[in-house]
N, C-alpha and C positions, 0 to 999 in steps of 0.2 A: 224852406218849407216850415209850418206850421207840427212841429211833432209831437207825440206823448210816448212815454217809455214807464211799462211796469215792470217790477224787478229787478231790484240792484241788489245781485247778487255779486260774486266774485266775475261773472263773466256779465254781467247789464252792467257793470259800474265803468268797465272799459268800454263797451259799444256806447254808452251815454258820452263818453266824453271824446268818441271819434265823430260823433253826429255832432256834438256841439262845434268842436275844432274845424269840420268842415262850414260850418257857416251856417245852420241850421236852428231855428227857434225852439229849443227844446223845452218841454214841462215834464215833472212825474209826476205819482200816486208812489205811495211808501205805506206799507203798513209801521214799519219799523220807524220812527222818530228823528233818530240816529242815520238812517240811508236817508231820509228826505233831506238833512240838514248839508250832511254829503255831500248831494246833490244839488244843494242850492250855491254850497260854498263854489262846482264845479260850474256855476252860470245858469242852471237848469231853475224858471218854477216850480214850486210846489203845490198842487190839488188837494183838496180837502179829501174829494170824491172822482171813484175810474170814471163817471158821469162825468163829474165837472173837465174831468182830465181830456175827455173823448169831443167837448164840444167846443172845444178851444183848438182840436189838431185836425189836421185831417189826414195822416195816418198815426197808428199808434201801434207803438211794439211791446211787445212783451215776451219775456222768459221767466218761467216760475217753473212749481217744482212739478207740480201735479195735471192730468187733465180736468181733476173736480176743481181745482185753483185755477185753471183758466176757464171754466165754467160760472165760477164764481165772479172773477174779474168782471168777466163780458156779460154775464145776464142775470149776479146777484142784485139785491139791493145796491140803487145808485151806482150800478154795473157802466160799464163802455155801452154798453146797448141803449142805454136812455140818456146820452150824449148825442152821440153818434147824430149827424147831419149825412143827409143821403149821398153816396159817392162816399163816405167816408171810408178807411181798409183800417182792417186790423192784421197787421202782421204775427205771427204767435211763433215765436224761435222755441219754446218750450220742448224738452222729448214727451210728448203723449201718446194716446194711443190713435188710429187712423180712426176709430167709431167718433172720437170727441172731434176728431177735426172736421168730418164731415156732416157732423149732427151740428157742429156751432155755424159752419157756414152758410147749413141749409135756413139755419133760426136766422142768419144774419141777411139771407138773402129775401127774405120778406119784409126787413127794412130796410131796403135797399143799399146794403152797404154791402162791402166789396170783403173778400176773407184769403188769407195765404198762410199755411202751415207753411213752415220754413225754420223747420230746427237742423240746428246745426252739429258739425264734427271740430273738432282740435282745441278745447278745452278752454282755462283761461289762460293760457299761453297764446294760442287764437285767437284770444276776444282782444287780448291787450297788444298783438302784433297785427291785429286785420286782417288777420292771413286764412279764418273760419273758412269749412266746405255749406254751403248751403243746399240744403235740400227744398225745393219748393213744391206746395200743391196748391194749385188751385186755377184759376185762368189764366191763360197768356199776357191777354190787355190788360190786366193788373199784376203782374209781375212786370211788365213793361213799364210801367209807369212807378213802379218801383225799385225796380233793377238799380237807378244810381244811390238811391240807399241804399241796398244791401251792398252794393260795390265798394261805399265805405267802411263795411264792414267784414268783408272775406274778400278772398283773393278767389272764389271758383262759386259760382252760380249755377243752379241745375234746374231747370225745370223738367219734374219726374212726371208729372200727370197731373191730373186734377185735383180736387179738395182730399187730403188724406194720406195724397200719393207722398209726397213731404216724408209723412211720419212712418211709412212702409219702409221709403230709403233708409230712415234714420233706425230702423229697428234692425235692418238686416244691415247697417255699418256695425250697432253694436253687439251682433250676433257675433260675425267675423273678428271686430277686435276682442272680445274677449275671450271669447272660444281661441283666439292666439297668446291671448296672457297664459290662460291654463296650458296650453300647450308648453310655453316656455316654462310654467312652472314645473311641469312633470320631466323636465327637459334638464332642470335644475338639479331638481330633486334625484333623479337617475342617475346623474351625474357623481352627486354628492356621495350614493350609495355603491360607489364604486371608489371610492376614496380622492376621487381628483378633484382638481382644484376649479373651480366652477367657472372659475375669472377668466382662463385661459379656455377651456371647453366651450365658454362665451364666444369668446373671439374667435376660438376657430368656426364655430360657426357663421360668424357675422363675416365669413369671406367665402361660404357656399350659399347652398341654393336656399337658406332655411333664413338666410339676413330678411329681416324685416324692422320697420318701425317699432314694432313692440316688441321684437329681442334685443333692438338699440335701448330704448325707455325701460320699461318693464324689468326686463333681463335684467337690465345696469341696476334698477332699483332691487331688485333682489340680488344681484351680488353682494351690492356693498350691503345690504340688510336695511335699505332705507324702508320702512313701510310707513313714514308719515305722509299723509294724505297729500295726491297729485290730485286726482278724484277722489272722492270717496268712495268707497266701496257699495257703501248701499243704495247708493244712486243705478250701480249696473244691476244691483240684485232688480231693483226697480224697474228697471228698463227691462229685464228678462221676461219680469211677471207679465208686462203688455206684450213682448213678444209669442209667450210661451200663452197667452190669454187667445190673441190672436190664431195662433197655429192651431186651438181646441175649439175655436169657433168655426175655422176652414176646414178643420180634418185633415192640414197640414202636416204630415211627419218630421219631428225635426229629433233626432236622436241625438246628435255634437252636442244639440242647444240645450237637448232636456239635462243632459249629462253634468252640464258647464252649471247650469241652474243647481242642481243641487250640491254642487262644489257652493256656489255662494248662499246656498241654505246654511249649508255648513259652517261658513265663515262669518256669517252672519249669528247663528247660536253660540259658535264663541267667542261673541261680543267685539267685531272687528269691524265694524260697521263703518265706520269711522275713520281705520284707517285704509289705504291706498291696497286696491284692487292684486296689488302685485303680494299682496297677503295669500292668497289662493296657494303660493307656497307656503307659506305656515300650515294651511290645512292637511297639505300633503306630509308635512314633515310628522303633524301631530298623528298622523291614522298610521305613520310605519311609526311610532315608539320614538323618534327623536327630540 
């Protein structure tokens, strides 16, 4: 197929080069110089314009940072939307919020183009194994007709609901994983304030009921004091603000989540932004005096 791809970041730079690898016509858009040139070196076109880029594919993906960046993409000047040939889809892996995914599809379904929120879980370790969870919102017969792209690119495909519903799964994945990182940090940190040795206190856990993926990752990364960036941190502070934006708009109670949130206010004011999430124990360590 005919593809376009916005966003090469740490995890578009590996979904670009699984679409091309499988046999696919791929093009970008780059704001960056540097990522188009990338990109070209990896077989891919280069666009002047997300326009130019949209009328040349007939789907197009993208993962950026923001839901006003994917707003822009798709309906700024020389936007995906004044390419866009009818039946066209725009795939949007981005994490945003459910209002932008559902306000872009309703603008996109008045010219006739087709729209799937479908952001993903498992970082770029995910991107660059194919191994991503996908979350998808929007119609059936357009995630069908898409399904064997995204199959190139995760190993678990979900269709949650309709336009939106994508980014609901993806806020309540990263409600639970991080509200688990804190948990492990506090777990650390309690630990430490009993004088034992954290590394073993680890491991005994990871053989009861408390073993998870992020006292494996996480855990490990704060035992050994790694906190150079897996994620970045201010990407989950980010992700909370839609969450926590959402929950004020429902009248949703989420106590864990508000809680969790101002831990990464915290770690976010002393300048941690930057590095890896599993920092939330530094914040703990910094408020008992260590």
């Amino acid at each position: 197929m005919k593809l376009g791809f916005v966003g090469l970041g740490a995890m578009g730079r590996p979904m670009l080069g699984h679409l091309i690898a499988a046999g696919h016509e791929l093009a970008v858009w780059a704001r960056r110089p540097e990522a188009a040139a990338e990109a070209a070196r990896a077989g891919a076109a280069v666009c002047a314009t997300p326009a130019e880029l949209a009328a040349r594919s007939e789907v197009v993906f993208s993962i950026v940072t923001t839901g006003a960046d994917v707003i822009e993409v798709a309906f700024g000047g020389n936007g995906l939307a004044e390419g866009f040939r009818r039946g066209g889809v725009h795939v949007d892996m981005s994490t945003t919020s459910p209002t932008v995914a559902r306000e872009l599809a309703g603008r996109y379904a008045g010219l006739g183009v087709d729209w799937l929120d479908a952001p993903v879980s498992g970082g770029a370790a995910g991107a660059q194994a194919a191994t991503l969870a996908i979350m998808a919102g929007g119609e059936a017969a357009v995630l069908a007709r898409v399904q064997p792209l995204l199959a190139t690119l995760g190993s678990r495909v979900v269709h949650v609901g309709p336009a939106g519903a994508g980014q609901v799964a993806k806020a309540c994945n990263q409600m639970v994983m991080v509200s688990a990182i804190e948990a492990c940090a506090e777990a650390m940190r309690l630990a430490a304030a009993h004088g034992l040795d954290v590394a073993v206190v680890r491991q005994a856990l990871m053989g009861g009921s408390a073993a998870s993926r992020m006292l494996e990752v996480m855990g490990g990364r704060m035992v050994s004091r790694d906190f150079s960036a897996g994620v970045e941190a201010w990407l989950h502070h980010k992700d909370f603000g839609i969450l926590l934006g959402e929950a004020h708009r429902l009248g949703v109670p989420l106590p864990i989540a508000a809680q969790v949130w101002q831990q990464l206010n915290a770690l976010m004011a002393l300048g941690w932004g930057q590095d890896d999430t599993a920092s939330l124990l530094r914040v703990l360590e910094l408020a008992g005096g260590t």
